[in-house]
Structure formats: C-alpha cells, structure tokens
N, C-alpha and C positions, 0 to 999 in steps of 0.2 A: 309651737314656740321655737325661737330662734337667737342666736346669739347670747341673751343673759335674761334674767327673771324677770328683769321690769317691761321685756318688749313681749306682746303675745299677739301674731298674726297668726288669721284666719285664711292658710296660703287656698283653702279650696274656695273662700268668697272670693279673694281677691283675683284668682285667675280666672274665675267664671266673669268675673266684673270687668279686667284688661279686654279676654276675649268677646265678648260681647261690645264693649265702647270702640275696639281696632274695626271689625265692620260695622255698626249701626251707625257709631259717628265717625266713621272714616274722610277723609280729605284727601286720599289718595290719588283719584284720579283729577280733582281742582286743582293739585302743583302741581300736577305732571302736565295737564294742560298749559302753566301761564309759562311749566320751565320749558317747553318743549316748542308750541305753539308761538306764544308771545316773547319767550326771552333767546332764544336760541339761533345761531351759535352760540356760544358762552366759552369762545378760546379767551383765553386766559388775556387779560389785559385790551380788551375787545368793551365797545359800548353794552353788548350782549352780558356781558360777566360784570361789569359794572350795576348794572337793574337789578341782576342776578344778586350780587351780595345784599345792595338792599333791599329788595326782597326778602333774602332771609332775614335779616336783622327785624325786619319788619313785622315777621312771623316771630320771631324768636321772644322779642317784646309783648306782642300780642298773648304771648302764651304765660306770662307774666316770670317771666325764668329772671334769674339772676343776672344781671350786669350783660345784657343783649348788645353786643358789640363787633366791629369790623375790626382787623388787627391789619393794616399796610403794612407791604414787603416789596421791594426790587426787587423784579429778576431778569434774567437775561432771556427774551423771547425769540422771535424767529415768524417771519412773514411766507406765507408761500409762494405770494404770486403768481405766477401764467409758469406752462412748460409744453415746450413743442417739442414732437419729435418727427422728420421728414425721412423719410425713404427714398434716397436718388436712386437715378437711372430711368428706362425706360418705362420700366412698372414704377413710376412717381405715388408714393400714398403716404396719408400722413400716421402714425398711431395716436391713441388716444393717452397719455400719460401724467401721470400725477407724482411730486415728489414728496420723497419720503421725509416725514417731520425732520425738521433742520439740517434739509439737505442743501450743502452750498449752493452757490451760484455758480453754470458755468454755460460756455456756446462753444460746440465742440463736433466736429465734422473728422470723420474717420470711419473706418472699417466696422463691421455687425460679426461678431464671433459669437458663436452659443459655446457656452462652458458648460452644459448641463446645473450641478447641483453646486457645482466651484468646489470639486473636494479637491484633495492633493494631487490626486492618480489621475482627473482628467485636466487640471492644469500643466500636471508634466508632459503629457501628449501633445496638449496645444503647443507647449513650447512660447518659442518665440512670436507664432502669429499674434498672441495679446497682446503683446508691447504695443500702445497705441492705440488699439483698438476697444470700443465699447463691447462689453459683454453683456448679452441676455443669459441671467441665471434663475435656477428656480430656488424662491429662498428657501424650501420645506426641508427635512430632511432626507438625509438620500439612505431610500430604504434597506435595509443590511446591513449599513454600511457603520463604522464607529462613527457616533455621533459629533457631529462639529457644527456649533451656533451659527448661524447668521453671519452674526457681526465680524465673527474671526473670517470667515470666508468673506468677507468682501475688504477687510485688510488683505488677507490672501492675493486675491484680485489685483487689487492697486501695489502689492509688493511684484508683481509679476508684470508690473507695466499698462495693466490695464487702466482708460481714463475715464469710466463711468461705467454704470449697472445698470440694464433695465430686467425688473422683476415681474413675470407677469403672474396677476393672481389667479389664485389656482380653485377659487371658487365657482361653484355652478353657475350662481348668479348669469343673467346675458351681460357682457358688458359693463362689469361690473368695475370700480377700484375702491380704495380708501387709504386712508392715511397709516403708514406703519411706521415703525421704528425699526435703524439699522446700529442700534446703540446695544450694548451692555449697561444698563442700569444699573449693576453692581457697581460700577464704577463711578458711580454720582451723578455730575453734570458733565464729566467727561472732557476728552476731545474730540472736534468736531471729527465728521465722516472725513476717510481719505479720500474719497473721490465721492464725484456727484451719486444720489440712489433713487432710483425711479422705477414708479410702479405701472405695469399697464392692464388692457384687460386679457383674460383666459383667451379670446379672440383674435386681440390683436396681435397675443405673445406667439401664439401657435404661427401666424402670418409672418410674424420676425425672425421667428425658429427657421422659416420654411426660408426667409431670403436670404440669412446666414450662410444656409448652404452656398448661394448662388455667389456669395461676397462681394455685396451690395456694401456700399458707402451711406451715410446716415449722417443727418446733421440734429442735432440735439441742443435747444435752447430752454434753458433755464432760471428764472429771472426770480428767485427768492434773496432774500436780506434778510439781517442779524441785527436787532435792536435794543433798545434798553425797556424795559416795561415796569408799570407797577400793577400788582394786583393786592388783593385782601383773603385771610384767614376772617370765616365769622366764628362766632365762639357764642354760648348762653350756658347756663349752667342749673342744676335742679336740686337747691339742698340737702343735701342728708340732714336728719336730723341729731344721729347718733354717734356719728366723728366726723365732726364738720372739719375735721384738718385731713380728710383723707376724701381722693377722687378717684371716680374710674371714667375713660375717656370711649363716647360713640362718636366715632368719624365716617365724614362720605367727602367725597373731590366733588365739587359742584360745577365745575370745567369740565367743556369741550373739546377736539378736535376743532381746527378751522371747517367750515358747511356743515358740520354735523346737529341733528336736530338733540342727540346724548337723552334718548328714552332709557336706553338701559343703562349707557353709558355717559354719565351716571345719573339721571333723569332718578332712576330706582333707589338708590343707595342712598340721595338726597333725601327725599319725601317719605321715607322710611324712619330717617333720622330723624324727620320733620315731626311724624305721626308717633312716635314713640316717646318724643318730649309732650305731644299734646297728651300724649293718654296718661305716662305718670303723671303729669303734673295735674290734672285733672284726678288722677285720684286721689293726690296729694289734697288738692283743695274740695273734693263736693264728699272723697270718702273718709278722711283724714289719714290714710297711712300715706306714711310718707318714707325715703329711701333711709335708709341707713349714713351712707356716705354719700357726698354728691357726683353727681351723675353731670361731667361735662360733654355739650354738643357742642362738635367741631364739624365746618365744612372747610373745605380746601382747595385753596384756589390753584392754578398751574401744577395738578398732579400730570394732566397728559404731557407738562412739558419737563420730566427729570423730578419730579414731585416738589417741584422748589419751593411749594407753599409747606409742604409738612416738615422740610426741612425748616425752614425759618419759624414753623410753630415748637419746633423740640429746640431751636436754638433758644430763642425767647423765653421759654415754659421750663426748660430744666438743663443745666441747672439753677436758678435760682429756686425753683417750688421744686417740693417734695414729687416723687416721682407718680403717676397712676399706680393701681394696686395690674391694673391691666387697661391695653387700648384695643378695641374692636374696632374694625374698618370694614363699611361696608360700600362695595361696588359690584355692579354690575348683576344685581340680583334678579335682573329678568330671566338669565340665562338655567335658571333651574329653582325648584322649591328646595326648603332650606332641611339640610340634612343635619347639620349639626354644627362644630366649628371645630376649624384647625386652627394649631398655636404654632406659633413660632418654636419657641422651647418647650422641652417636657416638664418644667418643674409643677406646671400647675394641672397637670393634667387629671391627677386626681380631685382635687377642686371643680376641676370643670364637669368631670364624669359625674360627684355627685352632684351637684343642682341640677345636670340635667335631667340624671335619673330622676330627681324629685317631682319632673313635671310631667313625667309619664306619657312622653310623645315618641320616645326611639329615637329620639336625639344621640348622635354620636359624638365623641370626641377623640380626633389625630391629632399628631403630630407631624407636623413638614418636613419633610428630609433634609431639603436645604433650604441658607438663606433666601426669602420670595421677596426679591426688590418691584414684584411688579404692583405694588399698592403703597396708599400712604402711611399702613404698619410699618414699612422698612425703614424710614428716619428713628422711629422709636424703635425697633430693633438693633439699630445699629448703635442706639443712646443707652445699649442696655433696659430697655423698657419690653416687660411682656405682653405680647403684643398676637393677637389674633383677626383669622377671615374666618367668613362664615362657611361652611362646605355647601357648596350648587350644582354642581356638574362634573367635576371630577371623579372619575371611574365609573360615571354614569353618562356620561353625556351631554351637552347642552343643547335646550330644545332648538332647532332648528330656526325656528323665524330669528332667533336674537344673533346670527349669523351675519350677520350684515354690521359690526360696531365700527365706530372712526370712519362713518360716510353717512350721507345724508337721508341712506335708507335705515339708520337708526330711530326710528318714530313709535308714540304711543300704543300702534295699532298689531307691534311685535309683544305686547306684554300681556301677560294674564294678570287682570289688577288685582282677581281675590287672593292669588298665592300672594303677593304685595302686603295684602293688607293679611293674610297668615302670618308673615314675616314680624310682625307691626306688633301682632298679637304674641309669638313667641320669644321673639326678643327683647319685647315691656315685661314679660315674666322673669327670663332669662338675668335681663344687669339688675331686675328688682331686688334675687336671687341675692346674687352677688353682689351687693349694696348690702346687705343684712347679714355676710358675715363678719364676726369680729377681726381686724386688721390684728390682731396678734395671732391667731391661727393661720393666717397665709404663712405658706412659706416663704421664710427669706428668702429677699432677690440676691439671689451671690453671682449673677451675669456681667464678666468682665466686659468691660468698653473693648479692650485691647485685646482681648482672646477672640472676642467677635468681629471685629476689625480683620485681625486674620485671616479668623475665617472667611470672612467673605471675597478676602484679595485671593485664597486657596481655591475657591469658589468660581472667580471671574475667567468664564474662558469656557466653562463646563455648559453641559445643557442641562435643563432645567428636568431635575425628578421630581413628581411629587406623589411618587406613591408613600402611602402613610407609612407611618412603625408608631 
C-alpha cells in the first residue's frame, strides 16, 4: 500500500506485468526503424522532422493519451551547406572538412599554423605568426595541463588574430567527421562563433599538421547561412488518477544533426519515451491501475540546435501551469544500460534513493556536480524545475559502437534493442513509483530562478565535472 488507505497496489504484480508487456509487446525496434530508416535526417525544421513530429502525434493518439498534440515554435536555425578546404603549392591536396554546427560563412586564403591544443603557453610562442593565419587545433583537452574548454580556446584563437580553425577528429574511425559544437551552452543561444570552425578527419589533420611545418598557404571555402525556422514540441499526457493537478514530465529531443541517421541520438531516448507511454497506459486500461499524478510525454524539437524547442516548452508551460514534481530527459541511451539516475539538485535525492531501492535492481542515485546544459533538463533547471538524466556511461564508459553520434554512422545496427526495451521496463516502474507519492511529502522546491542563474554565469567558462557527490 501506498500514499493513503483507500489506494492498495500490488507493486510485485504490477512490475512483473510492466516487465513482461516492455519485451513481449515491445515496439522498440518498429520506431526505430520508421525514425531512423524512413524519417531521417530529422535536423530540426527539415521535411524529415516535420513526418517526424507527426508521427509522433500519431503514435501518441494511437495510445489513447490525453490531448495528443504539436506545440509550433520559431527558432533561429543554420544551414550547413558545402566546405572545402585546398592545400596550395606544389603538393596541391584537397582535405576533407566539415563545419562545426553554425559555423559562419567564410572564403579565406592564408597561412596553415598548428597551435597544438590552443592553450595559452603554446599561443604565446607562436606569437605573431597567427595573426592572419588559420590554425589546426586539437579540440580535446591538453593533457596535464589546467583544464580550458573548447570554446574559450577558440575565442583565445580569434583574440590572437587568428581567422579560422580546423579541428581534426581524434577518433579511430578511418576517415571519419561529424558535427560538433564550438559553443558554451551555458550561455543559451549565444553568440555566434568568432571565427569560422571546422572539423576534419584524424588522416587528413595528421597531413595538415605535417604541412604546417612546411608553411603552406590554404584556401578555405565555406558556404553555410543563418535562417529563420519553424519547428514543433509534441506533447500527450497519461492521467493520474489521484491528483489530477499535479504532473511529472518524461522528455527525449526527437531532432537530428544535419545527415545524421540519430539511432542513438536520439532515435533511443524517443521510442523509449514512446514505449513507456504504451506500457502505462496499457496497464491503465486492460489492468486498471493507473498513475497517481499524470505522467506528461514531451519530445523536442531543435535540442541539437541550443535546445530552443525546451526552451519555448518551459517558456509556454511555466509559468502559467504549476510546475512538474520532476522532469526526466532521456537521450542518448544506446550508449550504456541504465544505472540509475542523476539529478540536477540534491533536494530529492532521497526520494529518488527510496523508490529505487523499492524495485530492487541496484539502481543508484547522484547528484551532478554542475550545472549539465547538455540536454533538454537544462531549460527546466534553469526555470528552477527538478530535473533529472538517466546515468549510462559515465565512470563506466560508453559502449563503443555508439562512438560514432552527429554523423551518418549513427544507425540502428550500433544498438542493443533488449537493454532499450530494459530501459522501457525500468523506467514504466520507476515514474509509476513516483506518480503514487503523495505531493505533500515531496520536498519543497525552495530552488531560486536567480541563484541558479548565477550559478551558471559562475559556471560558464569551466569544463564540465561530473563526478557525483
């Protein structure tokens, strides 16, 4: 028994019932076929993501859920188009390169300088040779050394005169690139990159490294634009029975990368969110228990681009409506089986601790060290909402095949569909959990807008910890 005298679940039928319908009647790998196969690309304001949202909506109705619906939003998108990069002189070769999401437009002919990692101590040595000159840097961190982001070092870059980046990737892959980002996310949507960022492959970069020395000349065309787009938030909802004025929110980014086929990303996080609305709501109707509070499914449109779909979902949804008790975001869940989940805040952690413990799988529960702008939790962190990812790989590793995200070797054939549909299964337990406690034992949310705001401007600049406490 749970919450008060008149509700009495049977939690050991009901999980053996979840777990048993997430695989026998699984649908796991039929969306990940149509989103992967049939609908993809799915960059955000793209014919792709357009099928894509109705699709869901289509599903979401099907499932008989509440008020199945597309929520439209403007945002500001970005094209990639073509980028060449030529090698003059005698040794003429072209590289292979690809630029970095909403990397300006530029055509730019100059000198090849390697700055190694672009820390402070080997741009003071270059001195003056960068004014003018493109630098090949390696975005990773530079090992030993006091950690400095990406992003700062390629302001670095462009404060030092330098008029473009090229980044080569530093994975095994042959020949490998994909889409990255030269942004701080903490900072929103930002401003745009100071200079052009371009990525090439581990092959071609080691070849550019090598004609740097020689101080070869380079001509660098870049043909991307900055446009206006619209895309849609979907939304379905799954009644609670027991305080129909109170919700807890599952989110996944159903957006791609431009060429990306988005198996794991977020191909997974979708069709999880998918299969967890089929399973409660399916025990709601053939077993009759049903949630306590309701249970909103959100997908997200243009999270790869600055998360502008989750921001326009927390601008719309609160404040006017009372806030989630908590939001769950899930992406990218090929890259490891699910260990438990990290919160943004510690206030609920003991809340979390116990229903995990009640399901008796070794589920853990941390806490983030810092703010994580890198998912659609962080609009609702930042709105003061509690806000959690699932833990998959971190301090363990992520499996290998899913190594390949924001490139077109993202595909179904990197995923293991039964940990998916594990997922499907733990997680129907998991918000079922959490829907059937009483809203007056949560702790109060006392999370200020403006203390967190702070923090994260204290935050912007730092590299990203996330070991737990």
């Amino acid at each position: 028994m749970r919450g008060d005298e008149n509700v009495e679940i049977d939690w050991s039928a009901v999980d053996r019932w979840i777990m048993g319908e997430s695989w026998v009647g699984s649908r796991v790998s039929e969306h990940l076929q149509i989103l992967t196969d049939r609908l993809a690309p799915r960059w955000a304001g793209s014919d792709g993501e357009r099928q894509t949202i109705d699709y869901l909506v289509d599903q979401w109705r099907g499932l008989n859920l509440n008020q199945p619906r597309s929520e439209n939003f403007s945002f500001n998108t970005w094209d990639p188009g073509v980028a060449h990069l030529t090698v003059k002189g005698d040794d003429c070769w072209k590289a292979e390169i690809r630029p970095f999401l909403f990397c300006p437009p530029a055509s730019i002919n100059a000198p090849l300088v390697d700055v190694g990692y672009g820390m402070p101590h080997e741009l003071e040595a270059i001195g003056a040779r960068l004014s003018g000159a493109i630098a090949i840097c390696n975005s990773e961190l530079e090992p030993f050394s006091p950690a400095r982001t990406f992003p700062s070092r390629v302001q670095d870059i462009a404060d030092a005169g330098g008029v473009a980046i090229v980044s080569p990737n530093r994975r095994l892959a042959p020949r490998w690139t994909s889409y990255q980002s030269a942004h701080d996310w903490r900072d929103g949507f930002g401003p745009r990159m100071p200079i052009p960022v371009v990525q090439t492959t581990r092959e071609d970069g080691a070849r550019l490294q090598r004609s740097a020395v020689a101080g070869v000349m380079v001509a660098m065309e870049v043909l991307t634009s900055f446009l206006d787009g619209e895309s849609a938030n979907t939304v379905a909802e799954l009644s609670g029975e027991r305080w129909p004025d109170e919700h807890i929110v599952l989110g996944a980014h159903h957006d791609t990368v431009p060429t990306s086929f988005g198996a794991d990303d977020n191909g997974s996080g979708t069709v999880v969110a998918l299969e967890v609305a089929r399973v409660l709501s399916k025990l709601q109707r053939e077993q009759g228990v049903t949630p306590g509070v309701n249970i909103r499914f959100v997908t997200f449109g243009a999270e790869e681009q600055f998360l502008q779909g989750s921001f326009a979902y927390v601008k719309r949804h609160h404040g006017p409506e009372q806030h989630p008790r908590i939001m769950v975001n899930l992406d990218q869940l090929g890259t490891g089986n699910m260990k438990g989940v990290a919160l943004q805040f510690p206030e609920l952690r003991q809340v979390m601790e116990k229903e995990l413990a009640s399901m008796n799988d070794g589920l853990r529960c941390h806490v983030i060290a810092q703010l994580d702008s890198s998912g659609d939790m962080f609009p609702f962190t930042l709105a003061g909402i509690p806000s959690a990812i699932l833990w998959r790989w971190r301090f363990v590793g992520a499996y290998p095949e899913t190594a390949f995200g924001h490139s077109s070797a993202d595909t179904i054939d990197k995923l293991k569909i039964r940990e998916l549909k594990e997922y499907v299964g733990l997680l129907s337990r998991f918000l079922f959990r959490l829907s059937h406690i009483p809203p007056d034992t949560w702790p109060e949310n006392r999370l200020n807008r403006r203390e967190i705001a702070a923090r994260n401007k204290a935050e912007q600049g730092a590299t990203f910890n996330s070991s737990p406490r």
